[in-house]
N, C-alpha and C positions, 0 to 999 in steps of 0.2 A: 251645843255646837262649839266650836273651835275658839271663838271670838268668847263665849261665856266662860269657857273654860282658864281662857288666857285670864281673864279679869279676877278669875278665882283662885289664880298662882296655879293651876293644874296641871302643870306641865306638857306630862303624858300624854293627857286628854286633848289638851291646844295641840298636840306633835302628831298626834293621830288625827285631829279633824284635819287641820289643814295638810297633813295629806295627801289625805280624801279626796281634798275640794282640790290640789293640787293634779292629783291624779283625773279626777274625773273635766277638769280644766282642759289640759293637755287632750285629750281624747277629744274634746268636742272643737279645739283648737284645731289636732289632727285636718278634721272634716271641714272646717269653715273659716281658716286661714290664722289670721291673728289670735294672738291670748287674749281672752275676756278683760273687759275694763277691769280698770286697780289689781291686776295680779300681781304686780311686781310688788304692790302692799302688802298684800298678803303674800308674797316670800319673806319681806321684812319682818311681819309677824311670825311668820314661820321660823326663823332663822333666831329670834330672840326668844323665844319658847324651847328652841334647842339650847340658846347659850343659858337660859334660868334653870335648864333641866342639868347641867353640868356636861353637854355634849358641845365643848370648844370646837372640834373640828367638822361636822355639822352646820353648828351656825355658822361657821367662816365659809363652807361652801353655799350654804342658801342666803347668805348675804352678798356672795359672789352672784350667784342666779338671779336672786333680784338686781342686781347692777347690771347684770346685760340684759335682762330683761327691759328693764327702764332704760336704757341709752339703746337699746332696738326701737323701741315705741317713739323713740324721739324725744328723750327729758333732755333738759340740758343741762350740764354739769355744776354751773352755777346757779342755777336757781330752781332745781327740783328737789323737792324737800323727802320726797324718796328714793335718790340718790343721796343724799345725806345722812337718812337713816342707814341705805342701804352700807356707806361707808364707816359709821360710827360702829355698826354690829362689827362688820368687817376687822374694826380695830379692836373693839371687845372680845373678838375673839380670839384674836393673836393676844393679845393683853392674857386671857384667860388660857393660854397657850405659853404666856410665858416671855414671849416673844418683841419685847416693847417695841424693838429698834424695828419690826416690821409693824406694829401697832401703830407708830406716830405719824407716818407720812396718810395714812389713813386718819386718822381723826382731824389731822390738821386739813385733809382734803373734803372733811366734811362740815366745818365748820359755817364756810360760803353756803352751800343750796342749803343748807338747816335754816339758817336765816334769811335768807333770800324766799325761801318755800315756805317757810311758817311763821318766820315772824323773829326778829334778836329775845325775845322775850319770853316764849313760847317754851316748854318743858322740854322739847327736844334737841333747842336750840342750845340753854341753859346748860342743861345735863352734859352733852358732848364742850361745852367750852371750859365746863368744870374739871373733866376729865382732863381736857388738857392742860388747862390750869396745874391742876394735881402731878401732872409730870413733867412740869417745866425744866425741874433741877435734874432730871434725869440726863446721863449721857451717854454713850456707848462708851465702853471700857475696852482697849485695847491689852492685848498679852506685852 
């Protein structure tokens, strides 16, 4: 499955279950209204399986889908910790695009629900404040 797959570095295999389960989500969505509980989780997964597999502009759009997906459902911007994720992908993948000056307003906007949703200490939290940490001295460079 998709979730085995991710844990196994799989890439491929994670970009293909999820999807699947993406697809066959939506179709049952179609019929019975809302998206199944934790889907906007699994676009975060989705979306970080595209940016391990080296597809940047992929994960910048399934980290986008997760983020309206999760502000549809009702997260809230400061304390949902899959809006957080969904933002920190969002910046990894402008990051891995190249792109800082559009990366930072993004990691710095996920910083809050990271921690507010999991915890200041928690790997998710950590991970994205290190990121930014790492590009503090960074600045835009003018012609």
């Amino acid at each position: 499955d998709a979730y085995s797959a991710l844990a196994r570095r799989q890439w491929a295999a994670a970009r293909r279950g999820f999807a699947e389960y993406a697809s066959s989500a939506r179709g049952a969505s179609a019929s019975a209204g809302p998206t199944p509980y934790g889907f906007p989780r699994i676009m975060t997964l989705d979306a970080l399986a595209s940016l391990r597999a080296g597809d940047a502009a992929e994960a910048g759009a399934g980290a986008e889908r997760a983020l309206r997906l999760a502000r549809a459902e009702g997260d809230d911007d400061g304390r949902s910790g899959v809006i957080g994720d969904a933002l920190a992908l969002q910046a990894r993948a402008r990051l891995a695009a190249a792109d800082t000056a559009a990366a930072l307003p993004s990691l710095r906007a996920a910083i809050r629900p990271l921690a507010n949703g999991y915890g200041v200490d928690r790997p998710h939290a950590r991970e994205a404040r290190a990121l930014l940490d790492s590009l503090a001295g960074w600045r835009v460079r003018r012609p």
